[in-house]
BABAPA-605636 format. One line per field, with one value per residue: residue number from 1; z, x, y of N, C-alpha, C, O in turn. Coordinates in nm, 2 decimals. Each point is the difference from the previous one (the first is absolute). Layout:
residues N
tordren [NUM  ...]
npz [Z  ...]
npx [X  ...]
npy [Y  ...]
capz [Z  ...]
capx [X  ...]
capy [Y  ...]
cpz [Z  ...]
cpx [X  ...]
cpy [Y  ...]
opz [Z  ...]
opx [X  ...]
opy [Y  ...]
//
This chain:
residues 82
tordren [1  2  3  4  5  6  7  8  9  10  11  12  13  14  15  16  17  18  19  20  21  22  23  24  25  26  27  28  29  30  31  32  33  34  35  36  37  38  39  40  41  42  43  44  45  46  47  48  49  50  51  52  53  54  55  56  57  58  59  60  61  62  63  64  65  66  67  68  69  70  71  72  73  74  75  76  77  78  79  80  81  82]
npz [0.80  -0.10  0.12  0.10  -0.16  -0.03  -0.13  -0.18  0.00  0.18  0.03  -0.02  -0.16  0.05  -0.17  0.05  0.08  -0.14  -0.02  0.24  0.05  -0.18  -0.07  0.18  -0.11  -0.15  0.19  0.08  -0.08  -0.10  0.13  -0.10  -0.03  -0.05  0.13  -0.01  0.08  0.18  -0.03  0.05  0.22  -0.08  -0.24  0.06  0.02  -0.16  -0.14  0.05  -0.15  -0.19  -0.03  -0.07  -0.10  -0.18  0.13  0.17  -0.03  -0.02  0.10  0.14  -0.04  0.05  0.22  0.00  -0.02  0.21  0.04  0.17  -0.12  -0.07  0.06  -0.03  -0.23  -0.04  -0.06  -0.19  -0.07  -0.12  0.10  -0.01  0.12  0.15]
npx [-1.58  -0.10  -0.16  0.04  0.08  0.13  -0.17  0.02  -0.22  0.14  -0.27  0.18  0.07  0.11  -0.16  -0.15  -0.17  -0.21  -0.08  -0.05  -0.20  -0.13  -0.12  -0.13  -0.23  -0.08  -0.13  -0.25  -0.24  -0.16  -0.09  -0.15  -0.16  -0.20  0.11  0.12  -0.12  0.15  0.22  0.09  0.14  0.20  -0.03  0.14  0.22  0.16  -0.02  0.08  0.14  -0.09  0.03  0.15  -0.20  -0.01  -0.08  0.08  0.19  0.05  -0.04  0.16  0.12  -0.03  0.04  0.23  0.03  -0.13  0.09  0.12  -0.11  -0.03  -0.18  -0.23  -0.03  -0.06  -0.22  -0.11  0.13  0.06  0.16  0.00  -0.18  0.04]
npy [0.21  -0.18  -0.08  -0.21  0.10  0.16  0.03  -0.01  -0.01  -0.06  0.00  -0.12  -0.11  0.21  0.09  0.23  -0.13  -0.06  0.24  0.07  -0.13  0.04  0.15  0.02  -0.04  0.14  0.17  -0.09  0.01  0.00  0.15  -0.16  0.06  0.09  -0.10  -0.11  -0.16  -0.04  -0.05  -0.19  0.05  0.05  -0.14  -0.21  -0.02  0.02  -0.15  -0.17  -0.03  -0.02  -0.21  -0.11  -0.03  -0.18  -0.10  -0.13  -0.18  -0.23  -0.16  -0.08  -0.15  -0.22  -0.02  -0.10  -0.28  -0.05  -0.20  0.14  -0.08  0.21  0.02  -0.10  -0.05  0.22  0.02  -0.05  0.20  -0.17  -0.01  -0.18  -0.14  0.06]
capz [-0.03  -0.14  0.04  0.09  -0.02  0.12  0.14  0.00  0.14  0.00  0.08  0.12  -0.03  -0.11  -0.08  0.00  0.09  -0.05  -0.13  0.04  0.04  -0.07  -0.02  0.10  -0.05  -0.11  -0.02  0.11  -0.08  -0.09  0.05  0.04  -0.13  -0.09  0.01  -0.09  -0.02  0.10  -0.07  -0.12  0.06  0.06  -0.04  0.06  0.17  -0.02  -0.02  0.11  0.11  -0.05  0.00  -0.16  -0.11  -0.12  -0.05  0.08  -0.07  -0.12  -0.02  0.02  -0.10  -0.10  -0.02  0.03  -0.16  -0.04  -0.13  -0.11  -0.04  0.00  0.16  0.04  -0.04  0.09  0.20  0.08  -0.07  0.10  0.04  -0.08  -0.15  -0.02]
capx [0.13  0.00  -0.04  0.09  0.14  0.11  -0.10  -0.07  0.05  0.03  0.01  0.05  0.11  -0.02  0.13  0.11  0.09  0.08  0.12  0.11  0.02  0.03  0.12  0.09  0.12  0.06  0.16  0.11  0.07  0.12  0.10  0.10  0.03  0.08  0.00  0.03  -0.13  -0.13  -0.07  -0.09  -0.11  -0.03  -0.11  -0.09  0.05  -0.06  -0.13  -0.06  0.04  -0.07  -0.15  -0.06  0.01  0.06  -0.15  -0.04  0.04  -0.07  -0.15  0.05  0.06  -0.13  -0.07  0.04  -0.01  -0.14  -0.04  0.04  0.08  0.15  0.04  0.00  0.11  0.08  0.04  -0.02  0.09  0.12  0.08  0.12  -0.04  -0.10]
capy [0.04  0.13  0.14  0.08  -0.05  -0.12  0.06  -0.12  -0.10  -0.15  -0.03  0.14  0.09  0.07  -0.07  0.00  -0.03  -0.09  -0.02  0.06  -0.13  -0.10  0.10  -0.06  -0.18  -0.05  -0.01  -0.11  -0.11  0.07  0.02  -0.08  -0.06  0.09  0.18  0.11  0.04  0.07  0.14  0.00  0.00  0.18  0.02  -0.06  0.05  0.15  -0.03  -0.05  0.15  0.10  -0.03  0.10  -0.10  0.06  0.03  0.13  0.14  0.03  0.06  0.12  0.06  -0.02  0.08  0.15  0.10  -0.04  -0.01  0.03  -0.19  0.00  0.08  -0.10  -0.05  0.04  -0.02  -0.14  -0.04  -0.03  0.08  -0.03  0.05  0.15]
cpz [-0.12  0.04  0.13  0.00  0.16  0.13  -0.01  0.11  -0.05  0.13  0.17  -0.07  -0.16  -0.12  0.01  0.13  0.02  -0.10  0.02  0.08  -0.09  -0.05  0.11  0.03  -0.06  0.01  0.07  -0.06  -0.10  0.07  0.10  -0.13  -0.11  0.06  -0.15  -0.13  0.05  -0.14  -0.10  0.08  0.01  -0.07  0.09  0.12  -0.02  -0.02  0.13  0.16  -0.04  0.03  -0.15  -0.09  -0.10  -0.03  0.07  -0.08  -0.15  0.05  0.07  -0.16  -0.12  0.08  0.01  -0.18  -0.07  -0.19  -0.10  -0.03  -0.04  0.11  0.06  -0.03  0.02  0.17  0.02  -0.10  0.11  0.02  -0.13  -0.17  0.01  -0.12]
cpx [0.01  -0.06  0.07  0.08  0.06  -0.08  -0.09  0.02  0.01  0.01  0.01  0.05  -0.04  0.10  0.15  0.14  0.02  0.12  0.11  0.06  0.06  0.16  0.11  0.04  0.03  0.16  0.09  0.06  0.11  0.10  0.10  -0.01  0.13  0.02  0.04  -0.08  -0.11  -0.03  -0.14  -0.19  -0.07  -0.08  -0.18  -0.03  -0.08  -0.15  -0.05  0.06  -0.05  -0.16  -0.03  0.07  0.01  -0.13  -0.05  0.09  -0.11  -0.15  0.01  0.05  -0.14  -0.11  0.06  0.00  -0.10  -0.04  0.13  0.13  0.14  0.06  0.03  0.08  0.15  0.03  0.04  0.12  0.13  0.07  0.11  -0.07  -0.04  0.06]
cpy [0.10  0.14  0.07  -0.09  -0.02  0.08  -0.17  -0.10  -0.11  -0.05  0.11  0.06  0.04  -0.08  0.07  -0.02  -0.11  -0.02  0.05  -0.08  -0.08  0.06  -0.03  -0.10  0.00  0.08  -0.02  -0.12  0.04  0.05  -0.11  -0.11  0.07  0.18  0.05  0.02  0.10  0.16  -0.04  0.00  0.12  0.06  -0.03  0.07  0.17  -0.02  -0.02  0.14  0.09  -0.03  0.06  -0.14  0.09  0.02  0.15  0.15  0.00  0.12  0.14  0.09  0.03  0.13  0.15  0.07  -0.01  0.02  -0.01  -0.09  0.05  0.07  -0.10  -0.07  0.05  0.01  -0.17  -0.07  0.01  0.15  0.01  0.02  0.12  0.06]
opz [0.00  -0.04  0.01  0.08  0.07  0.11  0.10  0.04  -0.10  0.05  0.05  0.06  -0.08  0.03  -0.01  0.00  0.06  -0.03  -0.08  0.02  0.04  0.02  -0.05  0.06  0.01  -0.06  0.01  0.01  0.02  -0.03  0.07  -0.02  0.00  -0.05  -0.03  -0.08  -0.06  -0.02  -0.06  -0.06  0.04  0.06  0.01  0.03  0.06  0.07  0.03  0.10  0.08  0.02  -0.01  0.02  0.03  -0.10  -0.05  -0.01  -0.04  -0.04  -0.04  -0.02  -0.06  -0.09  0.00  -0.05  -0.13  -0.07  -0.11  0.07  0.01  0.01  0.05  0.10  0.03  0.07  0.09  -0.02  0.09  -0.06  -0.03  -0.10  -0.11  -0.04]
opx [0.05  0.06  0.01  0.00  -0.05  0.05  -0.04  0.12  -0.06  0.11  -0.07  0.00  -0.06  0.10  0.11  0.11  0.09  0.07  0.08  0.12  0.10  0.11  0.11  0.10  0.09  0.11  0.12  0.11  0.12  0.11  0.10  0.10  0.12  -0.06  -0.08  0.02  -0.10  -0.11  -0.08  -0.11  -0.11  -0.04  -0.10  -0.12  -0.10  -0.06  -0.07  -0.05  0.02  -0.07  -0.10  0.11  0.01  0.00  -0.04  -0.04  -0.06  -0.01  -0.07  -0.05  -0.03  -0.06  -0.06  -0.02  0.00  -0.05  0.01  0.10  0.08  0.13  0.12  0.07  0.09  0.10  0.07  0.00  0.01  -0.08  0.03  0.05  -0.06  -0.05]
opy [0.11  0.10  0.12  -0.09  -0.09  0.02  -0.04  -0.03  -0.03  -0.02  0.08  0.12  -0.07  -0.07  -0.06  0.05  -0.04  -0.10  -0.01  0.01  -0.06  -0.05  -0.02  -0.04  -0.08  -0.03  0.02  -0.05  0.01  -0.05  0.03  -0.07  -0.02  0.10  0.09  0.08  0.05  0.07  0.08  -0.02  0.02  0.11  0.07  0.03  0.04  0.08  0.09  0.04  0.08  0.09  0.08  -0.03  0.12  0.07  0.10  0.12  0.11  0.11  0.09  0.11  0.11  0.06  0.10  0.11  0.01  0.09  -0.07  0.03  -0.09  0.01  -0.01  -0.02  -0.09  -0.01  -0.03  -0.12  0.08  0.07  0.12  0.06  0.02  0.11]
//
């Protein structure tokens, strides 16, 4: 899993479709528990519909500014602080 993140198998199925699976119960469930919650899924929901973890943007980002740690610290600072 740490080296091929959601391409990693579990079994028959890749992690990442187990995680687009799991993503779909939780907003089945939630969506009859609490709907008005369901937004707080859509961080999750976008991770597992993209197939890209926050690691995968990190190391993407770590090698487009190869070396240079305030570039870096800029690409990977929120939106709002820049």
């Amino acid at each position: 899993m740490p080296r091929s993140g959601f391409a990693a198998r579990a079994g028959a199925h890749t992690v990442g479709e187990l995680a687009r699976q799991l993503v779909a119960i939780a907003r089945d469930g939630l969506g009859r528990v609490a709907p008005a919650s369901l937004p707080l899924l859509a961080p999750v929901d976008a991770i597992a519909a993209a197939g890209r973890t926050q690691a995968d943007i990190i190391v993407e980002l770590w090698q487009q500014h190869a070396g240079d740690r305030q570039a870096l610290i800029r690409a990977l600072a929120h939106p709002g602080l820049a």
